[in-house]
FIPA-806191 format. One record per residue (C-alpha): residue in three letters; x, z, y. Coordinates in steps of 0.05 Angstrom, whole numbers, padded with zeros to 5 digits, always signed. Layout:
<sites>
alaXZY;...
</sites>
This chain:
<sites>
unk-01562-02121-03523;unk-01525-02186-03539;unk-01565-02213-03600;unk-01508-02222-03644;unk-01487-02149-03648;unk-01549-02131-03656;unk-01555-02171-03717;unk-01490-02150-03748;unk-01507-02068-03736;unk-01576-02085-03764;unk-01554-02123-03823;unk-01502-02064-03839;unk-01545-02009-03835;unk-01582-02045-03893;unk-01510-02057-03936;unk-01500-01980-03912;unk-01568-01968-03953;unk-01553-02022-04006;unk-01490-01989-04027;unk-01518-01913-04022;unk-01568-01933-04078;unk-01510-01961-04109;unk-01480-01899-04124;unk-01533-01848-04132;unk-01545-01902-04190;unk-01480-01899-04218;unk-01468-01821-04209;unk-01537-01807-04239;unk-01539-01792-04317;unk-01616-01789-04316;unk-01656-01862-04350;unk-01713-01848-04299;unk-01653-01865-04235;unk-01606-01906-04263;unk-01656-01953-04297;unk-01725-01930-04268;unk-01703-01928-04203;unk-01750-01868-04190;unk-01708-01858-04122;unk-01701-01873-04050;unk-01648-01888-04000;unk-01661-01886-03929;unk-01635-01861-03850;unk-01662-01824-03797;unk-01644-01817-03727;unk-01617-01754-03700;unk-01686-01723-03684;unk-01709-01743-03770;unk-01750-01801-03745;unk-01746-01863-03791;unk-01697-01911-03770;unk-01686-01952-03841;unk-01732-01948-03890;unk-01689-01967-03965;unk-01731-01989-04030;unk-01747-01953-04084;unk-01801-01903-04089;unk-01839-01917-04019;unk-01880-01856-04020;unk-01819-01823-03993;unk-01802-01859-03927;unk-01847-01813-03880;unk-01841-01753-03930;unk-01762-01749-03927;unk-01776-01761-03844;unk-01817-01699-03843;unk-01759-01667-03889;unk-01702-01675-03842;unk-01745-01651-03783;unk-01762-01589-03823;unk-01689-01578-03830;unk-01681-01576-03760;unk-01735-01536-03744;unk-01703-01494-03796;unk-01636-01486-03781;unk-01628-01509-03711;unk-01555-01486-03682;unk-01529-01484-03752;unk-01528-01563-03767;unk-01457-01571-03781;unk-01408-01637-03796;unk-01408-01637-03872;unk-01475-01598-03900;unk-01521-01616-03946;unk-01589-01595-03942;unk-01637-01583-04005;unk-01722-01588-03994;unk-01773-01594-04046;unk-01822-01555-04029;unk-01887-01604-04018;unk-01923-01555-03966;unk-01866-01573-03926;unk-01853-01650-03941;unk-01838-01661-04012;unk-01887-01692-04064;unk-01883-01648-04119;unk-01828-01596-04129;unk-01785-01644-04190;unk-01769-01698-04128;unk-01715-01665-04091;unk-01696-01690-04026;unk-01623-01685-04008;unk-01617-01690-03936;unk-01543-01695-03894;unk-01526-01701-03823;unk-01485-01752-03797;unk-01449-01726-03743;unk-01397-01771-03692;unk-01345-01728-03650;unk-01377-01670-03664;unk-01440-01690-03635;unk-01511-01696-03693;unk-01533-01775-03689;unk-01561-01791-03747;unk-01583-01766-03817;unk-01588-01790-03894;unk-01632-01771-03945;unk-01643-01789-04019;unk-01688-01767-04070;unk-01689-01762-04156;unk-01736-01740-04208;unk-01688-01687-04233;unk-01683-01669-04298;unk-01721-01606-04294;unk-01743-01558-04237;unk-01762-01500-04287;unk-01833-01508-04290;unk-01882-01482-04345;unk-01875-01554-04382;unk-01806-01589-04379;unk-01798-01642-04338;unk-01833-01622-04279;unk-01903-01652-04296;unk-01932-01595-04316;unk-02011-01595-04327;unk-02017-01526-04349;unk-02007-01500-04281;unk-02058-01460-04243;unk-02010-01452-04179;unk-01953-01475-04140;unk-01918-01420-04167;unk-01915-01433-04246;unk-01889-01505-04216;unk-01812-01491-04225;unk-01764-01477-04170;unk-01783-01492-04097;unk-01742-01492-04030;unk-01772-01499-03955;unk-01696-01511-03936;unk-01635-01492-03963;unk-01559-01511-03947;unk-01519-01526-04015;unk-01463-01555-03987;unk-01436-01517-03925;unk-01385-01563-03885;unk-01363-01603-03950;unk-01355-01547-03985;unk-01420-01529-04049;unk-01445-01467-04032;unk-01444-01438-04106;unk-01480-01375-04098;unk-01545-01418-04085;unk-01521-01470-04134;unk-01523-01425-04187;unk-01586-01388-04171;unk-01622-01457-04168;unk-01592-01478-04241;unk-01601-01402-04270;unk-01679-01428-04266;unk-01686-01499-04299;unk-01673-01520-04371;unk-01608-01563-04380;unk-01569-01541-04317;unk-01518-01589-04327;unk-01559-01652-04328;unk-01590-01616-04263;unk-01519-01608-04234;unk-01511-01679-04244;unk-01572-01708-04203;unk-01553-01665-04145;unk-01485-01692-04149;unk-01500-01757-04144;unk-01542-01750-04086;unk-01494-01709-04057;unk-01450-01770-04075;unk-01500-01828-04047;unk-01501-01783-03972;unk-01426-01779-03974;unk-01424-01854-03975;unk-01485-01858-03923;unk-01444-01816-03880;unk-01381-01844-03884;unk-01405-01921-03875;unk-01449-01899-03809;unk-01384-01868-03782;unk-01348-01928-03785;unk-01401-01970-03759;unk-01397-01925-03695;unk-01324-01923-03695;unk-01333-01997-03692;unk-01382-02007-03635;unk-01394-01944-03607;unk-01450-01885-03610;unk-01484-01914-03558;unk-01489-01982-03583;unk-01509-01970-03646;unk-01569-01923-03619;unk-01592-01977-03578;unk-01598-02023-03636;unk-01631-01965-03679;unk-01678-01959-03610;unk-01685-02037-03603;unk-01692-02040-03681;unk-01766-01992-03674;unk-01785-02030-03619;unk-01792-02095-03642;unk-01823-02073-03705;unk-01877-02023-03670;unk-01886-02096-03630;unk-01888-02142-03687;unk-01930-02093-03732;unk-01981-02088-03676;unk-01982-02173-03658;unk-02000-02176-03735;unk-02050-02126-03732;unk-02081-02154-03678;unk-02080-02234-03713;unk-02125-02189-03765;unk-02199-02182-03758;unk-02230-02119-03736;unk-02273-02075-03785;unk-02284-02027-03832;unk-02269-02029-03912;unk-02268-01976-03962;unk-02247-01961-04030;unk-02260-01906-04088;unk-02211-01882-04145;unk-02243-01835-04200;unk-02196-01790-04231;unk-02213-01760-04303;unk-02178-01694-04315;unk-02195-01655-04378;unk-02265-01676-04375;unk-02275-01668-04292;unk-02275-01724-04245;unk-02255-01720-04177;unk-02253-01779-04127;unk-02213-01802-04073;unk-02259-01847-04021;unk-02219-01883-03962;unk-02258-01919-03907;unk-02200-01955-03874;unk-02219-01988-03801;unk-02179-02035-03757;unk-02190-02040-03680;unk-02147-02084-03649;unk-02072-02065-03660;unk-02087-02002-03693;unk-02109-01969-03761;unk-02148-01914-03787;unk-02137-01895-03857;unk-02203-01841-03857;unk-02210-01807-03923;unk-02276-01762-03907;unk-02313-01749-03980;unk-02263-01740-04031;unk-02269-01690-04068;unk-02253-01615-04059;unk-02183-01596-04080;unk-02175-01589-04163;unk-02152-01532-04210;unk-02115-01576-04241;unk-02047-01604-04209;unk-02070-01666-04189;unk-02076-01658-04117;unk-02033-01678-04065;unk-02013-01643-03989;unk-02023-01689-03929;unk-01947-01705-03929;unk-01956-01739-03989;unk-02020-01775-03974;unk-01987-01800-03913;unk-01931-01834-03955;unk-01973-01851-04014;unk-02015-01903-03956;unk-01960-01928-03933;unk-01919-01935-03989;unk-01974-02015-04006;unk-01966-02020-03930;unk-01896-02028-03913;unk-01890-02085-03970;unk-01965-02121-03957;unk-01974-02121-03882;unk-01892-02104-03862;unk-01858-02150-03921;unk-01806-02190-03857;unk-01807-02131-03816;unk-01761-02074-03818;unk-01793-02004-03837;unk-01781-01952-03792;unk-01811-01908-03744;unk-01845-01969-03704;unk-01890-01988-03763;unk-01911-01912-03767;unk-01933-01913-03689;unk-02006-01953-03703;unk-02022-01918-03766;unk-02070-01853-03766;unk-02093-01819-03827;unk-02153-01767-03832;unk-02156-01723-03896;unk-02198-01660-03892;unk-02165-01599-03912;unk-02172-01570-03975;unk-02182-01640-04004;unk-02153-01664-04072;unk-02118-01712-04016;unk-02089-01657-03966;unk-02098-01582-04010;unk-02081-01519-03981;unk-02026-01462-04020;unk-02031-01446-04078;unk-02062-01505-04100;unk-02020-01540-04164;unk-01988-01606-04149;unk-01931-01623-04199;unk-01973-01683-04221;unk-01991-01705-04161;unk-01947-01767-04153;unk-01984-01798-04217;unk-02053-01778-04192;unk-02083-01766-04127;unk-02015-01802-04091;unk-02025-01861-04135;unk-02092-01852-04131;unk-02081-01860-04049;unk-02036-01920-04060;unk-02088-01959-04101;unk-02140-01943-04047;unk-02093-01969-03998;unk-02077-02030-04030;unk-02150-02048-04041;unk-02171-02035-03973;unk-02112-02083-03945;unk-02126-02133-03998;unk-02203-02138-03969;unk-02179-02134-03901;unk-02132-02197-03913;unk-02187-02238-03954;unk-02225-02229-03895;unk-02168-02269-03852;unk-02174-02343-03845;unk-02096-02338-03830;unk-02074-02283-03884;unk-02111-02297-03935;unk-02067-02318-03978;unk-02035-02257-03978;unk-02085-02220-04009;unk-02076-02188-04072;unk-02107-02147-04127;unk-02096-02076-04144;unk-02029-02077-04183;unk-02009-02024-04239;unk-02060-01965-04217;unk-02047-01908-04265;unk-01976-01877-04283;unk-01987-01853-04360;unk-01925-01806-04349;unk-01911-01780-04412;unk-01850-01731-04408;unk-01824-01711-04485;unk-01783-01654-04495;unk-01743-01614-04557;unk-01679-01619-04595;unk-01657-01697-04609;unk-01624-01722-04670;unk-01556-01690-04649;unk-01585-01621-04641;unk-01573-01613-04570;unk-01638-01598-04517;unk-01673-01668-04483;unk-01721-01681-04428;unk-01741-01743-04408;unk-01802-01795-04383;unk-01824-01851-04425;unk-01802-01903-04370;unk-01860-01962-04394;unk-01899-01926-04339;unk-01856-01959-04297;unk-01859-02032-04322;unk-01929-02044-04293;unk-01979-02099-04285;unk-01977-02150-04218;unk-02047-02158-04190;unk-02072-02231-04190;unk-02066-02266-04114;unk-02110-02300-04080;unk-02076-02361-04109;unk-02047-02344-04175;unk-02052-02304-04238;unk-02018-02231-04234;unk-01948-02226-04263;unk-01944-02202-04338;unk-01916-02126-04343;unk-01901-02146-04263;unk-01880-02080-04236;unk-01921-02040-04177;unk-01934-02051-04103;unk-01901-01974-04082;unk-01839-01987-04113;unk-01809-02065-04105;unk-01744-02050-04154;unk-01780-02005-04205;unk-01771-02029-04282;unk-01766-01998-04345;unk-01709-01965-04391;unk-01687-02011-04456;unk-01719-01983-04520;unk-01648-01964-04543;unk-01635-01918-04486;unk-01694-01879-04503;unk-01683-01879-04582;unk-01609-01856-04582;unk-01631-01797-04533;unk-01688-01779-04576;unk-01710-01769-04646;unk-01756-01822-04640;unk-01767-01891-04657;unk-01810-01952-04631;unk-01858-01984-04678;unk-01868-02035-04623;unk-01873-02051-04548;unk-01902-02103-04527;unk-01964-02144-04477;unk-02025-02117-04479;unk-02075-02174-04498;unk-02144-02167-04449;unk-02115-02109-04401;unk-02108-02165-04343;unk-02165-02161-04297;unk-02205-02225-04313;unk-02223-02266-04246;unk-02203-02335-04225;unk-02143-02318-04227;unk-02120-02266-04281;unk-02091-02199-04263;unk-02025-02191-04297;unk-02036-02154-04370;unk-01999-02091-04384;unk-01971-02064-04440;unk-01978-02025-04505;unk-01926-01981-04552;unk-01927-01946-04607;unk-01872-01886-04634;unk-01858-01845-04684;unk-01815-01785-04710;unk-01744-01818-04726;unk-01694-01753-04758;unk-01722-01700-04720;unk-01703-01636-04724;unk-01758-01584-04762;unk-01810-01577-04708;unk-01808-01646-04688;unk-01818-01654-04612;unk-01869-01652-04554;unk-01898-01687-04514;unk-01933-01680-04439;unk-01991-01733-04411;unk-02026-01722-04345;unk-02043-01764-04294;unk-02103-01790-04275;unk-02139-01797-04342;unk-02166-01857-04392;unk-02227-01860-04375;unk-02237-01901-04316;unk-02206-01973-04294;unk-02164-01961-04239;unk-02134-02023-04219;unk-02189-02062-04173;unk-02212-02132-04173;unk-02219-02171-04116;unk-02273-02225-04078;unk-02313-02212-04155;unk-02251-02210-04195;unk-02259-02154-04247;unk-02209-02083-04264;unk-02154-02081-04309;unk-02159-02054-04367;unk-02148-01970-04364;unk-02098-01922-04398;unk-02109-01905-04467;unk-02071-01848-04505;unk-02077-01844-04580;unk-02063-01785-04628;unk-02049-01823-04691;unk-02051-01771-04745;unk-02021-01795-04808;unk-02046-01751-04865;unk-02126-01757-04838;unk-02171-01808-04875;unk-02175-01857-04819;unk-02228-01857-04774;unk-02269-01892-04712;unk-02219-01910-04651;unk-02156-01931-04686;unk-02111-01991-04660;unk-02100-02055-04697;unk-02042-02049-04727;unk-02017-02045-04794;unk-01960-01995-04780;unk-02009-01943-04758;unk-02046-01917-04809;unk-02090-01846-04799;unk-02145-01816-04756;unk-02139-01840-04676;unk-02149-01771-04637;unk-02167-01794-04559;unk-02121-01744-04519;unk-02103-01752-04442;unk-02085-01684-04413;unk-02042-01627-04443;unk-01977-01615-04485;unk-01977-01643-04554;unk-01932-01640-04615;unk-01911-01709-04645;unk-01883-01690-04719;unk-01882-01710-04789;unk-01913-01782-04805;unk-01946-01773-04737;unk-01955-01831-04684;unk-01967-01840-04609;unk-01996-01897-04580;unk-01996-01913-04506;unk-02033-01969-04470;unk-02022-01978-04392;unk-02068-02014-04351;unk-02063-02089-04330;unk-02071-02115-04257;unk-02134-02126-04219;unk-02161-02201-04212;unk-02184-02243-04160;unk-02240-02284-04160;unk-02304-02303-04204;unk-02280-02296-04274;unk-02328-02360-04287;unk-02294-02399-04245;unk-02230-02400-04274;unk-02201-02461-04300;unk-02216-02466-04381;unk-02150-02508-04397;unk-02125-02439-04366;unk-02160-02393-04412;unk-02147-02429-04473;unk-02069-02426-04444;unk-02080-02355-04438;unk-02111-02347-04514;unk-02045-02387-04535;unk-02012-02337-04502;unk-02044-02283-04537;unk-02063-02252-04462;unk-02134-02262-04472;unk-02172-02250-04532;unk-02222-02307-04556;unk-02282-02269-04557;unk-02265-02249-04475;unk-02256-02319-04465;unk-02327-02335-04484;unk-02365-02266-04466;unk-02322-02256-04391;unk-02296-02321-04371;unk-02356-02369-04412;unk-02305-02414-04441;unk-02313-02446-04508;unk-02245-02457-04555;unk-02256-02510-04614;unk-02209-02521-04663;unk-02140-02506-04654;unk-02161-02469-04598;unk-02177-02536-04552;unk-02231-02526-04497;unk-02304-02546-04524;unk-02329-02574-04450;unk-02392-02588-04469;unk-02402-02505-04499;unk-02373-02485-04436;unk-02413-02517-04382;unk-02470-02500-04428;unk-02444-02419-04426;unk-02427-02417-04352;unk-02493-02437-04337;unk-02528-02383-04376;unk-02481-02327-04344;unk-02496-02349-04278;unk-02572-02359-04290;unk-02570-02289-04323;unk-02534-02263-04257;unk-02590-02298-04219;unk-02644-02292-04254;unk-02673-02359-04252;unk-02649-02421-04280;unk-02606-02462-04251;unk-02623-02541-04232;
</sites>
């Protein structure tokens, strides 16, 4: 193909993308889209493989794949010019049931070539607790609505019998109404920009580019691989559920140009909904892959071709129906992404040539805390505390991690302003701010993460509720690197007001009361009441005691690192006006590392 056209179809099918996201953003009404960008864009060729992978939420790149070739499967013969398809059934491709896919053909005379899918958080899916993460739930079943397949919009026109039925089962249908629309909006645009790209060069151009397009990325993904060395690394997240811990262990090997992502030994699938299906272990590994090994290639089918994954049935990592799985996408998925991400971060500090592309664990653990209950202006809200998405960067083989830096699986992801969540809720924020020590000391620091703090702001009687699950406070999830250390874990604090305070409080004087420890469950947050939520930093990189000391003393300035850290974890001594003491330091490096040797050193 000449060169040129092949760059222009290329670079449009990324604007076609670009300007999809563009208006599911603008259609949505929903904080967790519009300004958590907890979405995805992408398009498939005509037989659902990948053929452009769009950011957002990267989890969903293979998922969505497997989505439009279960609609197929599903309605072969009956794939008409103008339908919309609805899936969110995880046994079949989704993640959990509250991420709907949206998935449209995109026909040219007549003839299927192509396909567009998109996915939102919606509002609600009907599920025992609003929101969709719903920790109470022994089954699939008490998860809220769920669809294998189903056409809502039948040749342009809705199809209002199944409309309806849908909405007669979630809480605020018309917030619901409106995240289907504007997906049903974003593949309207998808479909009418690939039309005229065709119109413009032809079907059969533009499927040799989309052909072309795989190929060189199957060939340039597989020339990197092989520039890697060979061998095996593995990785363990612990989970902390109500008490339980389960595990996920990955052994990931590279041979050659291919890789094995081999997750043998985690542990049995959970009561509680914090397992995942295979689907969604598949996209939760590639979702650190795509932007660590694939960041100047395009994603598509061709970076999927030297990938395999093994996860044993009935496996928190690949569970078998009935097992519960709203909360998977905040535990064993992210759980699979961190594991990912550490075993490529080993795997490139073992490079001579990549190393210094290696990074850290980033943000490792998703707090997701959905509230609930009549606001201020008595009407019904639902909605995620969208901190979860701000992050932590994990520190690089070269420098520090960036501060509240976002997350590896989703490039664009940030959080909502304070404002948006106060005038949709009867709440209000004591404070949000960096979390001082949650960076993952090493040479070079992971990126701290964050803390908050709200109360009860003109409530309604009853107050309202709140939802946490995930994957527990209990252990750091967020790995260090070549000796650097964790971040810094969740913590979720029950600050009740009218208690004589007790052990476990946090230093501040605007919460007064006894600090209750809670991490799993529904919760009421009423009266003189407070929550307090701490998300985790990014991992580090590195001996923590060989950091530079005019560094940590920077970092004290900073208020990222706490004095006392800087002398018990990085063994650096701060005079007076918090000036490096060099002769204290060389004097308290020493001891740590002839306490780590157990000699003394000459």
């Amino acid at each position: 193909m000449d060169p040129m056209t092949f760059s222009i179809i290329r670079h449009r099918l990324f604007r076609i993308i670009d300007e999809a996201v563009i208006t599911l953003k603008h259609v949505s009404g929903s904080a967790i889209t519009n300004e958590g960008h907890d979405l995805m864009v992408s398009l498939y060729r005509a037989d659902g493989s990948l053929l452009m992978g769009g950011v957002g939420f990267l989890h969903h790149l293979t998922s969505a794949a497997e989505a439009c070739k279960a609609i197929i499967r599903r309605f072969e013969g009956r794939i008409r010019e103008g339908d919309v398809f609805l899936l969110n059934d995880p046994y079949t491709a989704a993640l959990h049931t509250s991420d709907i896919y949206l998935v449209a053909p995109i026909h040219y005379d007549g003839k299927l070539v192509a396909w567009s899918a998109c996915f939102v958080h919606v509002y609600d899916i009907g599920a025992m607790n609003p929101g969709g993460f719903s920790p109470q739930s022994p089954d699939i079943f008490t998860e809220g609505f769920s669809s294998p397949g189903i056409k809502i919009v039948d040749q342009g026109e809705m199809v209002d019998d199944v409309l309806d039925t849908m909405l007669n089962m979630v809480r605020s249908p018309e917030m619901v109404t409106l995240d289907l629309r504007s997906m049903i909006a974003c593949n309207n645009v998808a479909r009418e920009r690939m039309q005229a790209l065709i119109e413009k060069y032809g079907p059969e151009t533009v499927d040799a580019a989309g052909s072309e397009l795989i190929r060189q990325s199957e060939d340039l993904f597989r020339a990197r691989l092989r520039e890697l060395p060979d061998g095996s690394w593995q990785s363990r997240q612990y989970l902390d559920v109500d008490g339980e811990t389960a595990v996920v262990r990955l052994t990931m090997t590279k041979s050659d140009d291919r890789l094995v992502f081999d997750f043998t030994g985690s542990s049995p699938q959970s009561r509680y909904a914090i397992n995942c299906t295979k689907w969604a272990s598949l996209g939760g590994l590639f979702a650190p892959l795509f932007p660590l090994l694939c960041y100047d290639i395009t994603w598509n089918e061709g970076v999927i071709e030297p990938v395999e994954m093994i996860a044993p049935d009935g496996s928190i990592v690949n569970c078998t129906r009935p097992a519960p799985v709203s909360v998977a996408t905040v535990a064993a998925i992210q759980s699979v992404n961190n594991a990912a991400c550490a075993t490529i971060g080993k795997m490139l500090a073992a490079s001579e040539k990549y190393r210094s592309q290696a990074t850290a664990v980033w943000h490792a653990n998703h707090f997701a805390i959905f509230k609930f209950g009549r606001n201020q202006k008595g009407g019904e809200s639902i909605g995620i505390l969208t901190e979860t998405f701000a992050g932590a960067g994990g520190a690089r083989s070269f420098a520090d991690g960036v501060e509240i830096g976002g997350e590896i699986p989703n490039p664009i992801s940030r959080m909502a302003n304070v404002e948006t969540v106060e005038a949709n809720f009867p709440v209000r924020y004591l404070f949000r701010k960096r979390m001082t020590d949650s960076g993952g000391p090493g040479e070079w620091r992971g990126g701290t993460g964050g803390e908050l703090a709200i109360v009860p702001h003109k409530a309604p009687d009853g107050g309202i509720h709140y939802v946490i699950s995930g994957k527990g406070a209990r252990h750091p999830m967020s790995d260090g690197l070549a000796g650097g250390y964790p971040g810094a874990p969740n913590r979720y604090l029950w600050i009740k007001h009218d208690e004589v305070p007790g052990e476990g409080g946090v230093q501040d004087d605007r919460l007064d009361g006894r600090a209750e420890p809670v991490s799993w469950g529904v919760f009421p947050l009423m009266g003189k009441d407070a929550l307090y939520v701490r998300w985790n930093g990014g991992g580090g990189y590195g001996d923590p005691l060989a950091r530079d000391p005019d560094r940590v003393a920077g970092d004290v300035r900073e208020g990222l690192v706490s004095r006392s850290a800087a002398e018990e974890i990085y063994g650096v001594a701060l005079g007076e006006g918090g000036a490096v003491d060099q002769a204290e330091t060389e004097r308290l490096r020493k001891g740590r590392m002839a306490a780590r040797l157990g000699r003394e050193l000459v």
